[in-house]
C-alpha positions, -999 to 999 in steps of 0.1 A, spaced: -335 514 -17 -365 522 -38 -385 531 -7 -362 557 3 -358 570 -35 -395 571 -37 -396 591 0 -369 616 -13 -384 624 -46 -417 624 -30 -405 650 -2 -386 672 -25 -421 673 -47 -437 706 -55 -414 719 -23 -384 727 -41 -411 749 -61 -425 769 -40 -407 796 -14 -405 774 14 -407 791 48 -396 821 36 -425 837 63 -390 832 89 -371 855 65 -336 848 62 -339 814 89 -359 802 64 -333 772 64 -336 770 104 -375 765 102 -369 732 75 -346 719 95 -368 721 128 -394 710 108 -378 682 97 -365 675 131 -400 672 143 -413 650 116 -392 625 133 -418 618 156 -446 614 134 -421 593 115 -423 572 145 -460 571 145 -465 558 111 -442 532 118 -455 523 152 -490 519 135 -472 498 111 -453 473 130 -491 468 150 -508 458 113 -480 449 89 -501 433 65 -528 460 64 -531 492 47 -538 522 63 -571 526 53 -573 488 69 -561 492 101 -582 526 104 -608 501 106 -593 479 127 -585 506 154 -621 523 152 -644 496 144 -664 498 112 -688 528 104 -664 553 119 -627 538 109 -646 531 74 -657 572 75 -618 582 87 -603 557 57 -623 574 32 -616 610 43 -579 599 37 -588 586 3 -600 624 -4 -570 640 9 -547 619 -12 -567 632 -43 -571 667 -30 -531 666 -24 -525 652 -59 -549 678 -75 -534 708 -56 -494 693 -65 -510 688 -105 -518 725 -105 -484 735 -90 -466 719 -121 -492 733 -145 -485 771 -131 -449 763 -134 -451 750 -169 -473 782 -177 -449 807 -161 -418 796 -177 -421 776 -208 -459 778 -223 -476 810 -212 -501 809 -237 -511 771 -233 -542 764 -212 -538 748 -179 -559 722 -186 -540 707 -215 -506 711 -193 -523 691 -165 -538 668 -185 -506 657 -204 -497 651 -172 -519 632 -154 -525 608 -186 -489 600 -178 -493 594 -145 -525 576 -149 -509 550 -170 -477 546 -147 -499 541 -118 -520 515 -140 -491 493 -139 -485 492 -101 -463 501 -75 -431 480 -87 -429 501 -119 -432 533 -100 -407 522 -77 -384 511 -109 -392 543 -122 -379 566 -96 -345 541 -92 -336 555 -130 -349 587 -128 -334 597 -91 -300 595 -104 -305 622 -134 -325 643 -115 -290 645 -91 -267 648 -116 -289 678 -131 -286 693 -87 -250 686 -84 -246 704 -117 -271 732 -110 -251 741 -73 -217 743 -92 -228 762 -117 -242 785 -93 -208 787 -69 -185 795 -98 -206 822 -116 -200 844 -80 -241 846 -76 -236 836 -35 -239 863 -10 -237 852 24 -251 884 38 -279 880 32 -282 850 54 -274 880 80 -283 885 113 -293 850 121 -325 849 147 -334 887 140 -364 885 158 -358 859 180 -363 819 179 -401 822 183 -409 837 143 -393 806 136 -409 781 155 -442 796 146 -430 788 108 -426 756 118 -455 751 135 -477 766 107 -460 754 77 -432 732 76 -437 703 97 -465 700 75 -452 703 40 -438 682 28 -426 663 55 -455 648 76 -474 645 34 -453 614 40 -482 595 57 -488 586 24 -461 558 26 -485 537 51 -501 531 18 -468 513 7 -453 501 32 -472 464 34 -457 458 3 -418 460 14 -393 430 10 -377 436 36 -396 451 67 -368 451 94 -350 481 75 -382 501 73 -373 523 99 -339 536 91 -349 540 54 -377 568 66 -353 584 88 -328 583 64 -347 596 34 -365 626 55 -328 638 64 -317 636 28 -346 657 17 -350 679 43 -310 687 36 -317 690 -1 -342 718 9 -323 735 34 -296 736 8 -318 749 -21 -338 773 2 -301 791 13 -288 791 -17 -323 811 -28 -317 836 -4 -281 841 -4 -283 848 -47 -322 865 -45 -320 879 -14 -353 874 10 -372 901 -4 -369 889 -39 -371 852 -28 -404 862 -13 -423 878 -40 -407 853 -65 -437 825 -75 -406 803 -80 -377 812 -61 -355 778 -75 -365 787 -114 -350 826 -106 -320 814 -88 -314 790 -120 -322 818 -143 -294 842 -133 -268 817 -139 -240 829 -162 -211 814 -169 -181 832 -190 -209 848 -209 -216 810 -224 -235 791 -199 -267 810 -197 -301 804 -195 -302 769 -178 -337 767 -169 -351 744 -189 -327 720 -174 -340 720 -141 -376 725 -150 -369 689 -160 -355 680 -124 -386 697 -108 -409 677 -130 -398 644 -117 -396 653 -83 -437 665 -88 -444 634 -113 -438 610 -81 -455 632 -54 -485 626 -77 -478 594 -87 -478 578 -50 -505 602 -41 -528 587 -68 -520 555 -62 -524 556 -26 -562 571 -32 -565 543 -61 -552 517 -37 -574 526 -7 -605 533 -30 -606 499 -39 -598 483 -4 -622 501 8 -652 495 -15 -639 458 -26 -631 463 -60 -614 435 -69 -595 456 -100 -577 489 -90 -565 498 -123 -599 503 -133 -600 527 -108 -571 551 -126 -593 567 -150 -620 578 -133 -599 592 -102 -571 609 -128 -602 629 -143 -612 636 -107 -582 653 -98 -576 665 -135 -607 682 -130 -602 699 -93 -566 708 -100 -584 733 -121 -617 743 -99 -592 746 -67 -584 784 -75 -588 810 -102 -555 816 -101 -514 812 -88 -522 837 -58 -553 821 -47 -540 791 -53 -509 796 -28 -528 811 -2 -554 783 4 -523 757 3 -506 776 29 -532 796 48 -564 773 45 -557 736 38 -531 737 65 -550 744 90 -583 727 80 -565 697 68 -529 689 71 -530 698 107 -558 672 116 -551 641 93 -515 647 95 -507 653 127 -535 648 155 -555 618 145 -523 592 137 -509 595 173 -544 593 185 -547 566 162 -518 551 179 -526 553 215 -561 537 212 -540 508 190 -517 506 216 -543 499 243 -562 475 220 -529 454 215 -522 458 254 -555 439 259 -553 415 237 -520 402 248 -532 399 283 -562 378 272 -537 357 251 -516 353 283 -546 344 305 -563 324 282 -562 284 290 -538 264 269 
C-alpha cells in the first residue's frame, strides 16, 4: 500500500502543474492515456531487472550487468539525473508558488523552504516518507473529490470543446506520445528501482506498479479534460497552470469563490514526494556507489546541489518549460528512460541464461 501511494503521488507530481500534452489539442486526454498504456511495458522492464537482483539497487545491478568501470559510469549518470529531475520539479513548485501566492518573494527563498523540508524528511529514511505519503494521500483526495464537484455544479463544463475527437488524425497524437508523455511522468518512475529492494512483501510488486500507473494516469486524464472542457484548448495552452485557472473560476452561489489556495496545497504534496523519492534515490545511490557508510550525511550537501541548479537551470518560466519539454526529453529522458533499461534487460537476461546452464552442467 505505501508503495503504490508513494507511485501515485509521485506520478501526479509537477504533472498536474503543467499543461500536459496539450501539443494534441483537444486529445490531449487520448495522448495520457496511450502514454500510460505504453509505460506498461517499461513497467515490465523495471520489474524484470528486479526479480533478476532483488536485493540490489539499481545503481548495483548496473554494475552487475556491465561490469565495473562502465556499469559504475551508467550508475552514476543515474545518480545525476535523479538530482537534475529533483532540481527541475523544485523549480516547478517555486514558479507556482511565485505566480499565485508570493509574486514578490525570491525564488530562492521559496525553494529553499522547500528543499530544507525535504532534506530533513529524507534524513530520516524511506519508512517515514513512505508513512508520510499514507497520511497525506488521503487529504490530498478529499481536497480532488471536492475540487471536481465543485467544478460540476458551478456549470464551468463544456463538452464541446472536447469536439471533434482525432481532428487531424491518430498520428498528432501518437507523435505526443512519443515526444512527451510516455516520458513524463510515467516512465520518471524508474526511480522506484531505487525502492523496491526494500519491500515486505515482494510477490505483490507487480500489480501495485500497474495498479498505481492506472490510478494516476486516470487522475490526469481526468484533470487534463476537465482543463479543456472549462478553459478551452486555447486558453489551456497559453495558461502556465492550466489546474490553478480551472480552480480559480470556480463559483459557487456567489459564496464559494476563490478556492485556489486549497489546491495549491494538494499540488504541493503531490511535488513534495516527486522530490522527496527523487532525492533520496540520488542520496541512496550516491552512497552505494562511493561506500559511504552514512547516507544521511549525504542530504545536505546534495539538497544545496539541487537548491542551487533548480535556480541556474533557466532564467525564467518560459525557458524553463521549453528545455523540460523540448531539450531534456530528448537528450535525457529518452535515453535513461527508455533505451538503456530494456537494453539493460536483454544483456541480464543472457547473463542469467548462462549461468543457469553452468549451474546445470556443473558436477554435483
Amino acid at each position: 500500500s505505501q508503495l503504490f501511494i508513494l507511485m501515485v503521488l509521485f506520478e501526479l507530481g509537477s504533472a498536474l502543474l503543467v499543461p500536459l500534452a496539450i501539443d494534441a489539442k483537444q486529445d490531449a486526454w487520448l495522448a495520457i492515456l496511450l502514454g500510460m498504456i505504453f509505460s506498461f511495458v517499461l513497467l515490465l522492464v523495471y520489474h524484470r531487472l528486479y526479480l533478476y537482483y532483488p536485493d540490489l539497487l539499481f545503481t548495483e545491478y548496473v554494475q552487475k550487468i556491465l561490469g565495473k568501470p562502465l556499469g559504475f559510469a551508467l550508475a552514476f549518470v543515474y545518480i545525476l539525473y535523479f538530482m537534475y529531475d529533483a532540481s527541475r520539479v523544485l523549480r516547478d513548485f517555486g514558479e507556482m508558488l511565485l505566480a499565485f501566492a508570493y509574486p514578490d518573494t525570491p525564488l530562492f527563498i521559496a525553494n529553499a523552504l522547500l528543499i530544507l523540508v525535504i532534506i530533513y524528511t529524507v534524513r530520516k529514511g524511506i519508512e517515514v516518507i513512505a508513512r508520510s505519503g499514507e497520511l497525506l494521500f488521503i487529504f490530498m483526495y478529499f481536497l480532488a473529490i471536492a475540487g471536481f464537484i465543485l467544478i460540476i455544479s458551478s456549470g464551468l463544463i463544456d463538452f464541446k470543446n472536447l469536439q471533434p475527437i482525432l481532428e487531424a488524425g491518430l498520428f498528432p497524437v501518437l507523435k505526443v506520445v512519443m515526444t512527451q508523455t510516455l516520458y513524463f511522468p510515467f516512465s520518471e518512475i524508474i526511480v522506484i528501482t531505487m525502492i523496491l529492494p526494500y519491500l515486505n512483501n515482494p510477490k505483490k510488486a507487480k500489480l501495485t506498479m500497474f495498479c498505481a500507473t492506472a490510478l494516476s494516469g486516470v487522475n490526469l486524464i481526468i484533470t487534463m479534460l476537465i482543463n479543456v472542457c472549462v478553459l478551452g484548448v486555447n486558453l489551456t495552452a497559453r495558461s502556465q497552470f492550466p489546474l490553478l485557472s480551472t480552480v480559480q473560476t470556480i463559483q459557487v452561489a456567489d459564496f464559494l469563490e476563490r478556492l485556489d489556495v486549497f489546491f495549491m496545497l494538494a499540488l504541493i504534496i503531490t511535488i513534495f514526494f516527486k522530490i522527496c523519492l527523487l532525492f533520496y534515490a540520488a542520496v541512496t545511490g550516491a552512497a552505494n556507489l562511493f561506500k559511504v557508510k552514512s547516507p544521511s550525511s549525504l542530504s545536505y550537501p546534495f539538497g544545496l546541489i539541487i537548491l542551487f541548479l533548480s535556480i541556474a537551470i533557466a532564467s525564467n518560466a518560459q525557458e524553463h518549460n521549453h528545455e523540460g519539454l523540448k531539450i531534456a526529453m530528448f537528450v535525457v529522458h529518452i535515453p535513461l528512460l527508455t533505451i538503456i533499461p530494456p537494453l539493460l534487460l536483454i544483456v541480464a537476461f543472457f547473463k542469467n541464461r548462462r549461468k543457469r546452464v553452468k549451474n546445470n552442467f556443473s558436477p554435483e
